[in-house]
C-alpha positions in Angstrom: 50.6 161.2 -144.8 51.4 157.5 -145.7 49.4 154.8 -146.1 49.9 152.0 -143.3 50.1 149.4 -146.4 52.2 146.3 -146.8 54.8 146.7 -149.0 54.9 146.1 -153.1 56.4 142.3 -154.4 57.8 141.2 -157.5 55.4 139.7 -159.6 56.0 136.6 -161.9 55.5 136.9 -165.9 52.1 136.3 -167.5 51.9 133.5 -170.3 50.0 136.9 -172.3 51.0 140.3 -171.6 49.2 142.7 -169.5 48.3 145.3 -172.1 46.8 142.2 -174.1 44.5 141.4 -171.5 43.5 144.4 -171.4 43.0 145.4 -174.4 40.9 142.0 -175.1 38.8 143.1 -172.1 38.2 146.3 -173.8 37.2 145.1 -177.6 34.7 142.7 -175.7 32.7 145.6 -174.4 33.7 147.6 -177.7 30.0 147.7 -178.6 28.5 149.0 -175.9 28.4 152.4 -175.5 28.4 155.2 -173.4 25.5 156.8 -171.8 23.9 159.5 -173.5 24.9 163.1 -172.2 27.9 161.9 -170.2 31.7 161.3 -171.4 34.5 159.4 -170.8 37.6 160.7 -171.1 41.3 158.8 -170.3 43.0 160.8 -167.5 45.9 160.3 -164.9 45.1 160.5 -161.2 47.5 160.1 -158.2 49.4 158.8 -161.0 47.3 155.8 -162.3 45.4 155.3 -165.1 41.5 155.6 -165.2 38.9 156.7 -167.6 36.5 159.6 -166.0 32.9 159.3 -166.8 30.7 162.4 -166.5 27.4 163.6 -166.7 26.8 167.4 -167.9 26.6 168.8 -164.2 28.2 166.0 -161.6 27.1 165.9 -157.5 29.1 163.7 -156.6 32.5 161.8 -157.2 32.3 157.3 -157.4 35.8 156.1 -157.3 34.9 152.7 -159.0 37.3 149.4 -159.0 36.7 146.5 -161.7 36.1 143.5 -161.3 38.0 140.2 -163.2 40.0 138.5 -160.4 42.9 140.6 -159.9 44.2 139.1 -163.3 41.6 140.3 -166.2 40.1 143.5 -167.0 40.0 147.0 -168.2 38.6 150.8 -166.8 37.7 150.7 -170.6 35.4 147.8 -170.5 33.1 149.2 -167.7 32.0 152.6 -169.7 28.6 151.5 -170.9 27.8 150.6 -166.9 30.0 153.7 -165.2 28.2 156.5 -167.7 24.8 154.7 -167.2 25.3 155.4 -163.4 27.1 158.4 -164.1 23.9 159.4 -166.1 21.6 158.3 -163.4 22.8 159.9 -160.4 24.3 163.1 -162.0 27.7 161.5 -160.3 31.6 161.4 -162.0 32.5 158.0 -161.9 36.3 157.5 -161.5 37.3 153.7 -163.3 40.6 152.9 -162.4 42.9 150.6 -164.3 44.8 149.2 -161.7 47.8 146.9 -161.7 47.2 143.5 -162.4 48.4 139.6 -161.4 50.4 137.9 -161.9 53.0 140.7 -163.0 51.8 142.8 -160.0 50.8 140.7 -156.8 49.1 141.6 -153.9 49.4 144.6 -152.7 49.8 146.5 -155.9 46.8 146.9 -156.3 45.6 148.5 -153.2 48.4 150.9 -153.4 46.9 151.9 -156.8 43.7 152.6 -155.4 45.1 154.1 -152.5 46.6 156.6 -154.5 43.8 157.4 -156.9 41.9 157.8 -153.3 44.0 160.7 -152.1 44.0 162.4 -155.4 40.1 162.7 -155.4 40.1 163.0 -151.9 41.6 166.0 -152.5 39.9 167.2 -155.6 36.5 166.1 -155.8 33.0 167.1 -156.6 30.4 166.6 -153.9 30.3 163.6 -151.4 33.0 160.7 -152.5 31.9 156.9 -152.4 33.8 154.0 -153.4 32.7 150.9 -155.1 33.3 148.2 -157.3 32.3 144.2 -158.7 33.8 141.0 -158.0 37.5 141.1 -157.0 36.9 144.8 -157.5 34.1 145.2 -154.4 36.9 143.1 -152.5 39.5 145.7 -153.3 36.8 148.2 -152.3 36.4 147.0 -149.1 39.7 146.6 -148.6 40.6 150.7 -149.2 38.2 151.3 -146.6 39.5 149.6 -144.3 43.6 150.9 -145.0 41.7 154.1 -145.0 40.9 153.7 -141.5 44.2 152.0 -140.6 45.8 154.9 -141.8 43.9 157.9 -140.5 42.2 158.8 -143.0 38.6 160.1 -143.6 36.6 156.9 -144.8 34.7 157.4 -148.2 31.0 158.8 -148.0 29.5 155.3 -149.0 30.2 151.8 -150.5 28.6 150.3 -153.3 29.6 146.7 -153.6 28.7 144.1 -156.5 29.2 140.2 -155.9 32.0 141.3 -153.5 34.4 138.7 -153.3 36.0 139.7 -149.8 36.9 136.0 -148.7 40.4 134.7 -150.4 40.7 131.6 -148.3 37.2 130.0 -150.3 35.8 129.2 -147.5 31.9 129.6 -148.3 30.2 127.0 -148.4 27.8 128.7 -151.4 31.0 127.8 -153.7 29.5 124.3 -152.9 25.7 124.6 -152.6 25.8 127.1 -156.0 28.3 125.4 -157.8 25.7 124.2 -160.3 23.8 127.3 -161.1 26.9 129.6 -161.4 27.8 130.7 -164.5 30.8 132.6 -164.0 32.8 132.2 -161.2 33.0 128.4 -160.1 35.5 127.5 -156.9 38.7 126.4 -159.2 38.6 129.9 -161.3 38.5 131.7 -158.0 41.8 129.7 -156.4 43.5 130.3 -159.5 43.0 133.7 -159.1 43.7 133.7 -155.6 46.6 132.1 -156.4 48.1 134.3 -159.0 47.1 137.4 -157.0 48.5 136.8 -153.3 51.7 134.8 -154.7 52.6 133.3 -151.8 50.8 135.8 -148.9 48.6 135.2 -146.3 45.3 134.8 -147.7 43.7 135.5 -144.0 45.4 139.2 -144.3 42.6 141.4 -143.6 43.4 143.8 -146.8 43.5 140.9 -148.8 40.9 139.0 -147.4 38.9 142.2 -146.3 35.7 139.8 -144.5 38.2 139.4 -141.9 39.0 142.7 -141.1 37.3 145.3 -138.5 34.4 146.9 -139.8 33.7 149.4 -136.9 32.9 152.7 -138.1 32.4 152.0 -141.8 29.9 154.1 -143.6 26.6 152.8 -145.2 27.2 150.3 -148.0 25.3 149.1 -150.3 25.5 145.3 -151.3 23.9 143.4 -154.2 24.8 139.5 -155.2 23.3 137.5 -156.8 20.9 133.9 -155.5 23.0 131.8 -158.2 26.0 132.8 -157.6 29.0 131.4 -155.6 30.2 134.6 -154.0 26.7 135.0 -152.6 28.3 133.5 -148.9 31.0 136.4 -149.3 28.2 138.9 -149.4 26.1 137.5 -147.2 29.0 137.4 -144.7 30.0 140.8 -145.1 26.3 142.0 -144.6 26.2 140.5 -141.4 29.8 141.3 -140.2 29.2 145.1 -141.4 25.7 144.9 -139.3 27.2 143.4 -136.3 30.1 146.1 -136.6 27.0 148.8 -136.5 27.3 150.0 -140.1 24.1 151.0 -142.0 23.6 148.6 -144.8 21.3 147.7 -148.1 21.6 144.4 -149.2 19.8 143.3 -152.2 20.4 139.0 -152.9 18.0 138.2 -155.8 16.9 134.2 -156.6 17.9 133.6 -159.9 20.2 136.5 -160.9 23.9 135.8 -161.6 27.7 137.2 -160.7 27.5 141.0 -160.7 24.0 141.3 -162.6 23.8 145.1 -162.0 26.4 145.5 -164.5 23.8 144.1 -167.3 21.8 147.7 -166.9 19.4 147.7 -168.9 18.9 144.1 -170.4 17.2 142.7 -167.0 14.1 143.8 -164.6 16.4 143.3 -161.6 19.5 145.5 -163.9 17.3 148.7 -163.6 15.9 148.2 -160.2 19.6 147.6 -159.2 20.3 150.8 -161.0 17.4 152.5 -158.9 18.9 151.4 -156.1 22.2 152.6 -156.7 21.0 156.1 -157.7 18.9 156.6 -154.4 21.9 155.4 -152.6 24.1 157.9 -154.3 21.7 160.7 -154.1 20.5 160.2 -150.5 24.2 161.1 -148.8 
């Protein structure tokens, strides 16, 4: 069965290579480690690269999407966090290491997901639940909903961090939190936009995924942060996934910053986001 996808583009070159920028990704989180009594192992799936982390006896099966704007980032760089969860909710966490902007524009890297989706939708231990932070919780939401445009069986659950679902910048929290955000301010999330969509629509609905249908999506659970800029974007998926009848948990903390979860176990609101995640995961 095919997926009911746009088809791939022609990227432009990258002033650095891709393997570069990933590999930089990965030394930057070189020192943190994996959680005790899990691994992480480099494996193929549907083709694509990921890095499998697993506890000693898994449940369930997390097909997890990174963050960094489309353009940055590395399945490497998110072990410490995967294995913590993995560890946590006695889950396999499944980091892929999709294609990246500007080389590989919008929609490569739904189509990479897509197919790491079938594999382990196919193959998998125990319920299967889809997440990711930043662009990554965008291209998250985005699966789901190809996954329903194509007739296929939706994921279990979604576990979202500072989703950014919203590629025309329209929320007005890139304005009112443009001051307390440290990470993600309005003109690094256009040039992002910019060097992932190359030209497409930005209103799309599986590039833009706020703008899609959410009827039928299964329970999701969202967390961004009070400081942040994509705050708006989750607030706004909250309400449209509510509206749309979906069963959601939202957690938007004062104070905490873009995709604080990640930070497990440095902050307070780190390990009560990893609570949450682990009820969440536990509870399907």
């Amino acid at each position: 069965m095919s997926w009911n996808l746009p088809p791939e583009r022609a990227g432009v070159p990258a002033p650095e290579s891709l393997s570069a920028r990933r590999d930089g990704a990965a030394a930057m989180m070189a020192d943190k480690p994996a959680a005790p009594g899990t691994t992480a192992q480099d494996e193929t799936i549907g083709g694509v690269g990921c890095v499998v982390c697993r506890p000693a006896a898994p449940t369930s099966t997390v097909l997890y999407l990174h963050g960094g704007g489309y353009r940055l980032g590395a399945a490497r760089s998110w072990v410490s966090f995967a294995t913590s969860v993995a560890a946590a909710a006695d889950t396999q966490v499944v980091i892929v290491d999709y294609r990246l902007s500007p080389e590989h524009p919008f929609p490569a890297a739904l189509h990479d997901a897509a197919a790491v989706f079938d594999a382990l939708a196919a193959d998998h231990v125990g319920p299967l639940f889809v997440a990711g932070d930043s662009a990554g919780g965008g291209l998250a939401i985005a699966l789901t909903v190809a996954a329903g445009q194509s007739d296929r069986p939706l994921p279990d659950g979604l576990i979202v961090l500072s989703p950014w679902v919203d590629l025309t910048l329209r929320s007005e929290t890139f304005a009112t939190r443009a001051e307390t955000d440290q990470l993600f301010p309005k003109d690094s999330a256009a040039e992002a936009a910019e060097s992932y969509l190359q030209g497409a629509d930005p209103r799309h609905p599986l590039a833009s995924p706020l703008l899609a249908d959410h009827t039928g999506f299964p329970k999701t659970l969202i967390f961004a942060g009070g400081s942040e800029t994509l705050l708006g974007d989750g607030l706004s998926l909250c309400a449209s996934l509510v509206t749309a009848g979906a069963s959601v948990e939202a957690h938007f903390p004062a104070g905490m910053q873009h995709v604080w979860p990640t930070l497990f176990p440095d902050l307070p609101e780190s390990i009560e986001a990893m609570a949450a995640i682990t009820r969440f995961i536990k509870g399907v």
